[in-house]
DRENKEDREN-105811 format. One record per residue (C-alpha): residue number from 0; x, y, z. Coordinates in pm, whole numbers, plus 50000, padded with zeros to 5 digits. Layout:
! residues N
[NUM, [X, Y, Z]]
...
! end
This chain:
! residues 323
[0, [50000, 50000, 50000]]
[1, [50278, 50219, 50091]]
[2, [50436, 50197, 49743]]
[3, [50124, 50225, 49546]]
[4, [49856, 50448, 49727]]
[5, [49534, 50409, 49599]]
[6, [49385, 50735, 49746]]
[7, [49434, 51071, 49652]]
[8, [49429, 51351, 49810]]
[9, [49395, 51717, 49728]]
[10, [49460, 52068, 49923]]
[11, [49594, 52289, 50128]]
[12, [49897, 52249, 50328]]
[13, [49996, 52517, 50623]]
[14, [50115, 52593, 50941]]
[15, [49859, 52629, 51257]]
[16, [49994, 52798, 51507]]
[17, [49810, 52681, 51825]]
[18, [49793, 52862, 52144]]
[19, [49919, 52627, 52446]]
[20, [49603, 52740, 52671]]
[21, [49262, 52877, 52561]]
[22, [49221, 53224, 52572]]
[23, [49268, 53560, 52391]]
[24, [49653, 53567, 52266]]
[25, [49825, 53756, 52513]]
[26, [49743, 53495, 52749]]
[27, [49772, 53165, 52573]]
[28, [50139, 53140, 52727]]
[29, [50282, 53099, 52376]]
[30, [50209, 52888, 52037]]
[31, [50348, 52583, 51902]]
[32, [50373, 52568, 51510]]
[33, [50221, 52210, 51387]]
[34, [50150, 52089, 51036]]
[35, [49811, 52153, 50912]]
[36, [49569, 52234, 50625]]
[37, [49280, 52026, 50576]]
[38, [49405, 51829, 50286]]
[39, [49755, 51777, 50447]]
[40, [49589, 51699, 50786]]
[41, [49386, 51427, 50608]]
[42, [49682, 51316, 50373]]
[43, [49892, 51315, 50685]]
[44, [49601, 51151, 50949]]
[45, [49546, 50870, 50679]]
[46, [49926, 50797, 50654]]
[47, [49889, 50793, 51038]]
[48, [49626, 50503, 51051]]
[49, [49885, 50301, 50796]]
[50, [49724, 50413, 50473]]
[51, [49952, 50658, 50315]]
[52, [49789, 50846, 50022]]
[53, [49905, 51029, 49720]]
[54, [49919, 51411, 49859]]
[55, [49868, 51728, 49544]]
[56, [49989, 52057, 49711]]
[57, [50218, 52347, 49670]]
[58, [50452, 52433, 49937]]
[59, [50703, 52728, 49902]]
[60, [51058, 52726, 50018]]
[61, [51062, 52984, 50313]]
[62, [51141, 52835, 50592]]
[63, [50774, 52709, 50695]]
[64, [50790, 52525, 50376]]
[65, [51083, 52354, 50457]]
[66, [50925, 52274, 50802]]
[67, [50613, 52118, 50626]]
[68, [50859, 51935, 50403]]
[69, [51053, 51768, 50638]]
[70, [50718, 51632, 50808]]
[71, [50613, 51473, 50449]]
[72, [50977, 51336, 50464]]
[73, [50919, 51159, 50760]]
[74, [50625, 51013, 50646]]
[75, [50543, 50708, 50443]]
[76, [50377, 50964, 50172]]
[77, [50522, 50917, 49841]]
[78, [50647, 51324, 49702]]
[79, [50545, 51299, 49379]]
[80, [50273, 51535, 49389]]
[81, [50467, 51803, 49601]]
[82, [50476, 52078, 49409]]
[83, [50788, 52354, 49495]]
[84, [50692, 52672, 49426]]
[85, [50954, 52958, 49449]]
[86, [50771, 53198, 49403]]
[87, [50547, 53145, 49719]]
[88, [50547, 53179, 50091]]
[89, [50388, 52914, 50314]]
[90, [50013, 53000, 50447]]
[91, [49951, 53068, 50820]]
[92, [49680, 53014, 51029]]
[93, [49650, 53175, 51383]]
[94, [49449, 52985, 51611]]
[95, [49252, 53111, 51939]]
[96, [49099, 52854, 52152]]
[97, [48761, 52942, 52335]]
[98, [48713, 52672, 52621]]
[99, [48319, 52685, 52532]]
[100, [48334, 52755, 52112]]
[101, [48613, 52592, 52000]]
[102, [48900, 52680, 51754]]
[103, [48845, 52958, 51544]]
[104, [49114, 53062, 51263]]
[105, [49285, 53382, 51145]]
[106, [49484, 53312, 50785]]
[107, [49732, 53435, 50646]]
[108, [49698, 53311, 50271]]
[109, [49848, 53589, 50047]]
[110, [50102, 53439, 49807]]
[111, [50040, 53108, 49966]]
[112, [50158, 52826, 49790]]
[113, [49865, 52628, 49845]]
[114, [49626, 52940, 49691]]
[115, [49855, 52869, 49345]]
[116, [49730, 52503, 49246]]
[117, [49754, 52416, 48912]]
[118, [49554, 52279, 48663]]
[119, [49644, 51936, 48466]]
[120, [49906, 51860, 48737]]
[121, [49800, 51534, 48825]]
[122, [49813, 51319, 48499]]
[123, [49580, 51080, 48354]]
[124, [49775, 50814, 48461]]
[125, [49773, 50911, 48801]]
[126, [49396, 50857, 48836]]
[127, [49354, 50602, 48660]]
[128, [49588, 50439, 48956]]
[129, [49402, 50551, 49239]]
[130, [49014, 50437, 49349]]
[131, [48967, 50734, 49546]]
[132, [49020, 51124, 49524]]
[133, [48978, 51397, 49784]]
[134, [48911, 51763, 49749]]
[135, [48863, 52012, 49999]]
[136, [48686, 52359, 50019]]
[137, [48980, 52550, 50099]]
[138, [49117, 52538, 49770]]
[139, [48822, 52593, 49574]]
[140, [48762, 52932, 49778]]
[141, [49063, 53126, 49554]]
[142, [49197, 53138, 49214]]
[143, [49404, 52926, 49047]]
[144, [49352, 52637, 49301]]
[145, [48946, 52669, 49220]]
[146, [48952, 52602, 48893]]
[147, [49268, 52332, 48934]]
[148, [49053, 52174, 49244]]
[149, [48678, 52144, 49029]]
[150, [48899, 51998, 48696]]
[151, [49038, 51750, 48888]]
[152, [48660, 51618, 49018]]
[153, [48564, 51669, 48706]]
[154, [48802, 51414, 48558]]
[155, [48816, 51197, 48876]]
[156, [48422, 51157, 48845]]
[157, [48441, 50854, 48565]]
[158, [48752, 50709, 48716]]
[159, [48722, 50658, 49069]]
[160, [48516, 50803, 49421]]
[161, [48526, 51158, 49438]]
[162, [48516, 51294, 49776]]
[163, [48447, 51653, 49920]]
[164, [48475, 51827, 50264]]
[165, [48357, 52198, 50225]]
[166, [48539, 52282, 50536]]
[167, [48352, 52626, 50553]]
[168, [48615, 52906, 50658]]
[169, [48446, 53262, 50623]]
[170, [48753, 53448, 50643]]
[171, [48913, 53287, 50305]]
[172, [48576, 53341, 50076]]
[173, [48398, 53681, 49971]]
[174, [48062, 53595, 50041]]
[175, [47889, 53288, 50178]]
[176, [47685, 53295, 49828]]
[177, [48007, 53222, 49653]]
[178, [48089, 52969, 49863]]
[179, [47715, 52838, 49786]]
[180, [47790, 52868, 49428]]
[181, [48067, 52698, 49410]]
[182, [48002, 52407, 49637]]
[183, [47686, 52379, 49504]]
[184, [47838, 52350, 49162]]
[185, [48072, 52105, 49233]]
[186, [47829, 51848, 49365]]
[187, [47749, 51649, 49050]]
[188, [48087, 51521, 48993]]
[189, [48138, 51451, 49382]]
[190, [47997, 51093, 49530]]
[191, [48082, 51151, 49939]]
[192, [47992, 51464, 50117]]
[193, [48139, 51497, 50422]]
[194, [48021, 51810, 50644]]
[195, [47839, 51996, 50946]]
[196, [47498, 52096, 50923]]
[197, [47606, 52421, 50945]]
[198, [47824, 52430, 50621]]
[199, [47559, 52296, 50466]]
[200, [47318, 52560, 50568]]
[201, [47579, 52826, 50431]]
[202, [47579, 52577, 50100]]
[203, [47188, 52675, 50053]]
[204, [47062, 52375, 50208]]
[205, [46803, 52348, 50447]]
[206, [46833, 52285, 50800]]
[207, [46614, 51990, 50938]]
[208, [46696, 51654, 51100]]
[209, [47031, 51484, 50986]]
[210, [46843, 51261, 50734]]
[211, [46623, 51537, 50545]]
[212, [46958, 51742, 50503]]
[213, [47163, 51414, 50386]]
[214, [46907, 51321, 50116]]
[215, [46841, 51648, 50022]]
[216, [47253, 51636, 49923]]
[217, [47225, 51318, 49764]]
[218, [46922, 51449, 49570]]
[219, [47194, 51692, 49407]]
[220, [47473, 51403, 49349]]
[221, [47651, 51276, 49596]]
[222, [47576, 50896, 49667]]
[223, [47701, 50906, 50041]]
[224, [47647, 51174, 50259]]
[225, [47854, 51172, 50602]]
[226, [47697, 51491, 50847]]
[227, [47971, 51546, 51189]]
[228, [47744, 51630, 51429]]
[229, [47968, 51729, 51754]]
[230, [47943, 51605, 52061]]
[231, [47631, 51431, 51910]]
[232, [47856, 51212, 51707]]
[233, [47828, 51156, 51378]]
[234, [47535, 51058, 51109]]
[235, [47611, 50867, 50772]]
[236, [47319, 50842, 50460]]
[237, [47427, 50604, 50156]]
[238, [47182, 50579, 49819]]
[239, [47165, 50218, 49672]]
[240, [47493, 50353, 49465]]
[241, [47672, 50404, 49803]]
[242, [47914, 50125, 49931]]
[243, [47716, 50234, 50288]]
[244, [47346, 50147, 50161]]
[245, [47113, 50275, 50435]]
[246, [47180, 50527, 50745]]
[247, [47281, 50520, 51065]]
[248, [47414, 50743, 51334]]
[249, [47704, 50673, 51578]]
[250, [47737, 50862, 51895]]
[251, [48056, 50895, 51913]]
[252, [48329, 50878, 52217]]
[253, [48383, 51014, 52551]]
[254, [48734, 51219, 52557]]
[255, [48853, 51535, 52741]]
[256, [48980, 51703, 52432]]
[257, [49319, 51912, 52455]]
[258, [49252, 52023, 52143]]
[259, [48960, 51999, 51815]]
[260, [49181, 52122, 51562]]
[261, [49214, 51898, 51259]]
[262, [48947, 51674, 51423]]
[263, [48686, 51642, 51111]]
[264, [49048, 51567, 50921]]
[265, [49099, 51284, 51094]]
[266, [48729, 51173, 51150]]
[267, [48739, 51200, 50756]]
[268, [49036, 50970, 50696]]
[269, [48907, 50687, 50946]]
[270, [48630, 50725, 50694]]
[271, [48798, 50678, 50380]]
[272, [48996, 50438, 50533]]
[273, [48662, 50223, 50634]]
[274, [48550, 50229, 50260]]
[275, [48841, 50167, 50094]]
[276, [48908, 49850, 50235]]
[277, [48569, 49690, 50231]]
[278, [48341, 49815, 50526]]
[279, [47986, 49835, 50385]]
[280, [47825, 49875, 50741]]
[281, [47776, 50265, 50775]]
[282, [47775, 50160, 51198]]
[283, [48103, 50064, 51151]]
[284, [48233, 50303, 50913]]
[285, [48119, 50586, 51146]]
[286, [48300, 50404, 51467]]
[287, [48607, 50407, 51285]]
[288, [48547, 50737, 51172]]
[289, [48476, 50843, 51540]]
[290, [48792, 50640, 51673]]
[291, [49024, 50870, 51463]]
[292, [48857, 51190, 51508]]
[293, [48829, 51139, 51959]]
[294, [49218, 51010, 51930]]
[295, [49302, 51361, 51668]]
[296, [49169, 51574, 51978]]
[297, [49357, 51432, 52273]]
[298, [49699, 51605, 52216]]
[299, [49768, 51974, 52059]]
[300, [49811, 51981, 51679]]
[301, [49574, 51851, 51362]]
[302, [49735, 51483, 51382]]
[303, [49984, 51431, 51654]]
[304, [49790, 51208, 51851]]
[305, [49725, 50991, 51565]]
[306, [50083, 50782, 51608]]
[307, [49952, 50506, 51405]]
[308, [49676, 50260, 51339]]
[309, [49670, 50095, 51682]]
[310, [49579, 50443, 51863]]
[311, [49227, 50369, 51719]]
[312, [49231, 50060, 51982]]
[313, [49159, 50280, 52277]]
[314, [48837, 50341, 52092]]
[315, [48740, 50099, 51873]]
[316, [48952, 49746, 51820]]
[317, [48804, 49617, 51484]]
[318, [49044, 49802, 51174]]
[319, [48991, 49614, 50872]]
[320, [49341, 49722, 50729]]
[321, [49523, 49537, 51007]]
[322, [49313, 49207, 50956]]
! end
């Protein structure tokens, strides 16, 4: 698996800096700099639970780019879709942790590597490889890595599974309606949705009980639709074209978080993971899913408590991969 990935995976790679303590930032007692980016996180959180994808980004060569680098290097992910661009610097993202609300996010994106996707970078060949492709919302919120980001579903759709988190960030579009527009666009050539109920409200859709919203997203494309619901858990509605047939909804894990960031990441790669080798029970797709996303929020950092597959065994001890 390690040689030949069969998964894909598309977006942004940056540095979060995270606050040690909650709190405005004069009193967060400092920040540590971890890897992050939603498509990195889940790149990096599925090479964590020992299935290393194929990763498409840019990352400049300032000294943050190095950084992100060397964590690729250390990794089991192959480099032939890191892109070196010289012309860049690396993107930044300033977290501020709210004991109540959560993470929020201040970026830093101009010139950012990650902003300058191109299109027709990942070949033919390269697809025809793989059985499953993810794309996030952060790079479809800015020119070029849009237009690169909606080509590639579009030529992923009669190849392989097309996946798409729209990771809502306000800050990085100009008005939720483009972010509707765009997201709302991209749906016909995308089979998994994975998302809040709130992102999907911002997408135009509307709000009800977790399986009105789902099948009113299928109704637009998407065979599976996979709604994170907090500390409510998680909900999961397949079409008979979905590998998941049916619904369910897992309640997730007890866990004193240290930290959510990168936490729907990680929830989205035990995910993948689950489908990708076999797991047609949506109960146990979401458990897995759940597993990675409690153990992602235990330690500081998008993916530093994922230290490998068997860190899902505190939560959940049935990982088809390792059978």
């Amino acid at each position: 698996m390690g040689m030949n990935p069969t998964i894909l995976v598309a977006g942004d790679s940056l540095v979060d800096f995270v606050p040690r303590t909650p709190g405005p930032p004069g009193d967060t007692g400092g920040y540590e700099p971890p890897f992050g980016g939603s498509g990195a996180n889940a790149a990096m959180a599925l090479e964590r639970l020992g299935v290393p994808p194929l990763c498409w980004t840019r990352l400049a060569t300032d000294d943050l780019g190095v950084f992100l680098r060397e964590h690729f290097a250390a990794s089991a992910i192959p480099d032939d879709l890191l892109v070196t661009d010289d012309d860049a610097r690396t993107t930044v993202a300033l977290v501020t942790h709210d004991a109540e609300r959560g993470p929020s996010f201040a970026f830093y994106r101009e010139r950012g590597a990650d902003t300058r996707l191109r299109q027709g970078t990942v070949s033919d060949d390269t697809l025809e490889s793989v059985s499953w492709v993810h794309t996030t919302g952060v790079t479809m919120s800015v020119e070029p890595s849009r237009s690169a980001t909606l080509e590639l579903q579009s030529r992923a759709a009669d190849r392989c599974t097309v996946s798409l988190d729209p990771n809502w960030r306000p800050e990085m579009w100009h008005s939720p309606h483009e972010f509707r527009a765009v997201v709302r666009g991209a749906l016909p050539d995308v089979d998994v949705v994975k998302a809040t109920p709130d992102e999907l409200s911002v997408a135009g859709f509307e709000a009800g009980e977790p399986a009105a919203l789902a099948r009113s997203v299928a109704d637009e494309g998407p065979h599976t639709v996979v709604l994170t619901l907090g500390e409510a858990g998680a909900f999961c509605f397949g079409t008979d074209d979905s590998p998941v047939t049916g619904q369910a909804r897992h309640e997730g894990y007890e866990v004193d978080p240290a930290d959510a960031t990168g936490a729907g990441d990680a929830f989205l790669a035990g995910f993948v993971a689950a489908l990708t080798h076999g797991v047609e029970d949506p109960n146990r797709a979401l458990a897995l899913a759940n597993a990675a996303g409690a153990v992602a929020t235990t330690q500081a950092g998008a993916v530093t408590a994922l230290t490998g597959p068997d860190a899902l065994r505190r939560f959940h001890d049935d990982i088809p991969w390792l059978s």
